[in-house]
C-alpha positions in Angstrom: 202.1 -0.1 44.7 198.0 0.2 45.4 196.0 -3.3 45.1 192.2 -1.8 45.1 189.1 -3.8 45.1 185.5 -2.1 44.8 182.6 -4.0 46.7 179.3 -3.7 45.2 176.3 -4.1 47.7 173.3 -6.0 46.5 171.6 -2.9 47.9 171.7 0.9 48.2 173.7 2.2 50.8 177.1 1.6 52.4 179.4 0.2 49.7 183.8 0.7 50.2 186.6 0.2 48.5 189.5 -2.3 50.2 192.8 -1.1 49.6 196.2 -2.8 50.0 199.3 -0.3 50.2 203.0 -1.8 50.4 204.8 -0.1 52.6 201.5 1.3 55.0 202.2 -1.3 58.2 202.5 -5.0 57.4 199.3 -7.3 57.1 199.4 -8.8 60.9 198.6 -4.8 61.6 195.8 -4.1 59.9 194.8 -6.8 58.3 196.3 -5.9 55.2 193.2 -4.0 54.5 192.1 -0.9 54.7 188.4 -0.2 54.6 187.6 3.3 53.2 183.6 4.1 53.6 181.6 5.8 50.8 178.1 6.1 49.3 176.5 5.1 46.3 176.2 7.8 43.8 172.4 7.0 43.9 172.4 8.1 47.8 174.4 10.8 47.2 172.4 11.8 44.6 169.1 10.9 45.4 166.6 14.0 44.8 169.2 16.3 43.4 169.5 17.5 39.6 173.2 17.1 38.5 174.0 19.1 35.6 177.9 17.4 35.1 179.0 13.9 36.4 182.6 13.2 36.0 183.6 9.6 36.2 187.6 8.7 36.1 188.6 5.3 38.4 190.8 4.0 36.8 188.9 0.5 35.4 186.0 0.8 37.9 183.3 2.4 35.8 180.9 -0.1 35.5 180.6 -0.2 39.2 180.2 3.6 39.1 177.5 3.2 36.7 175.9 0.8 38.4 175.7 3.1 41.6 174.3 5.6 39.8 172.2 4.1 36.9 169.2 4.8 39.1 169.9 8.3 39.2 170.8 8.3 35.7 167.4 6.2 34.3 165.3 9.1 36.4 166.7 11.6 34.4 168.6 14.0 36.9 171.8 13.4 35.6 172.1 15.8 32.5 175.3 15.3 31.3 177.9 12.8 32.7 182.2 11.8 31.4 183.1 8.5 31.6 187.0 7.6 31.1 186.8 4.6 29.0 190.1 2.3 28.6 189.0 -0.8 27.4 192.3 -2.2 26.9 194.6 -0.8 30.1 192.0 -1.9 32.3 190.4 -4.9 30.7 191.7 -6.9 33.9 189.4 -5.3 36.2 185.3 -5.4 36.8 184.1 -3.0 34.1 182.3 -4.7 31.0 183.9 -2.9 28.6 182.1 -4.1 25.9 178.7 -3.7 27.4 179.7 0.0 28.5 178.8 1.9 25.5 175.8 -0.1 25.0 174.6 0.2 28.4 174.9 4.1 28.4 172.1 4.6 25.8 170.1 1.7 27.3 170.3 4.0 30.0 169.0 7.1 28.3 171.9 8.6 26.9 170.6 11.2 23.8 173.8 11.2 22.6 177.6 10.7 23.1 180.9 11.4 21.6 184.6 10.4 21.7 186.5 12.9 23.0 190.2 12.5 22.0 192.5 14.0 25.0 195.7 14.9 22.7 194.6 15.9 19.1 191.2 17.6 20.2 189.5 15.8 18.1 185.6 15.1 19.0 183.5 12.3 17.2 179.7 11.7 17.8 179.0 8.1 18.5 175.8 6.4 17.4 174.3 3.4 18.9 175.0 1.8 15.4 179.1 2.3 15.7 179.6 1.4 19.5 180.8 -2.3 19.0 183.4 -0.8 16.2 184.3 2.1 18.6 185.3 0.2 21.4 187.1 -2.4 18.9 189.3 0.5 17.7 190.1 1.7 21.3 190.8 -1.5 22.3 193.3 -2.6 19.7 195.0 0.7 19.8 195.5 0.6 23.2 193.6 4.1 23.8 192.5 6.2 26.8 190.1 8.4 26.1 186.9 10.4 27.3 183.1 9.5 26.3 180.8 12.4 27.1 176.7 11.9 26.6 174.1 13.8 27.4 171.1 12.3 29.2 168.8 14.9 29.9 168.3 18.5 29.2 165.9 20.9 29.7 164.0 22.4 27.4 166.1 25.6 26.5 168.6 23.4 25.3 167.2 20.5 24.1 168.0 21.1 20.2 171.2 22.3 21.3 174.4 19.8 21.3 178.0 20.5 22.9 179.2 19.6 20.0 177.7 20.6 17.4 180.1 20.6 14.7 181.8 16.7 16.1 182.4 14.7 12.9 179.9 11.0 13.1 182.3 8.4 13.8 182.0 5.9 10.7 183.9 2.6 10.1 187.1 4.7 8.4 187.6 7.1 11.5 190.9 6.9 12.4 192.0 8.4 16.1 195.9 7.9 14.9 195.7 10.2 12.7 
């Protein structure tokens, strides 16, 4: 069993992810702590043009978002997947509430719901999110948001998913 804790930094730089592991040495050996060093995605990123950004850890996607919202807001992210499991993870730092909202503060053109079993793909307007995350949360459901945040000309009037159904109050991912 894996306890992990994210640490944001106030600033841009260093950030890492403390990790207790039963069974890895006992506490007096290491502290009970191990520190594993990584980058904000805004470092990382910084001056590059990402086409695809694919975001999956496990209840830590705000923090992701956060690392990368500058990279994001200055448009070189064009596309970006975000696992969202409002429920399953609601004990850990992501506002899951404020996620949807906060990707089309952020710039997002569009997204959609992107329902892993049944293939089923439903565009999500900034007018549904509330009711969207309500229905994933009582449902219990994992599932994918995709948005698109910037595009290039040649594809601007183009969508991904062009034939996705609008989410409206009646959509029903049990079905």
């Amino acid at each position: 069993m894996e306890s992990v804790t994210l640490t944001k930094p106030d600033a841009p730089g260093l950030t890492s992810i403390n990790s207790i592991e039963a069974g890895r040495g006992s506490k007096e050996q290491n502290g009970g702590v191990d520190v594993i060093p990584g980058e904000r995605v805004d470092v990382v990123l910084a001056g590059k043009q990402i086409l695809f950004l694919k975001v999956d850890v496990e209840g830590f996607e705000g923090g992701v978002l956060d690392a990368a919202q500058d990279s994001i807001k200055a448009g070189r992210v064009a596309h970006a997947v975000f696992e969202y499991t409002p429920k399953q993870f609601e004990h850990l730092p992501t506002d899951w509430v404020d996620f949807l909202p906060r990707l089309y503060r952020l710039g997002a053109k569009e997204c959609y719901i992107c329902h892993r079993l049944k293939g089923k793909i439903f565009r999500v307007s900034e007018a549904m999110l509330q009711q969207v995350h309500d229905a994933l949360y009582k449902i219990r459901m994992q599932t994918d948001i995709f948005c698109t945040f910037n595009v290039g000309a040649s594809v601007a009037d183009k969508s991904f998913f062009k034939d996705a159904k609008d989410w409206t109050p009646q959509t029903s991912l049990l079905s």
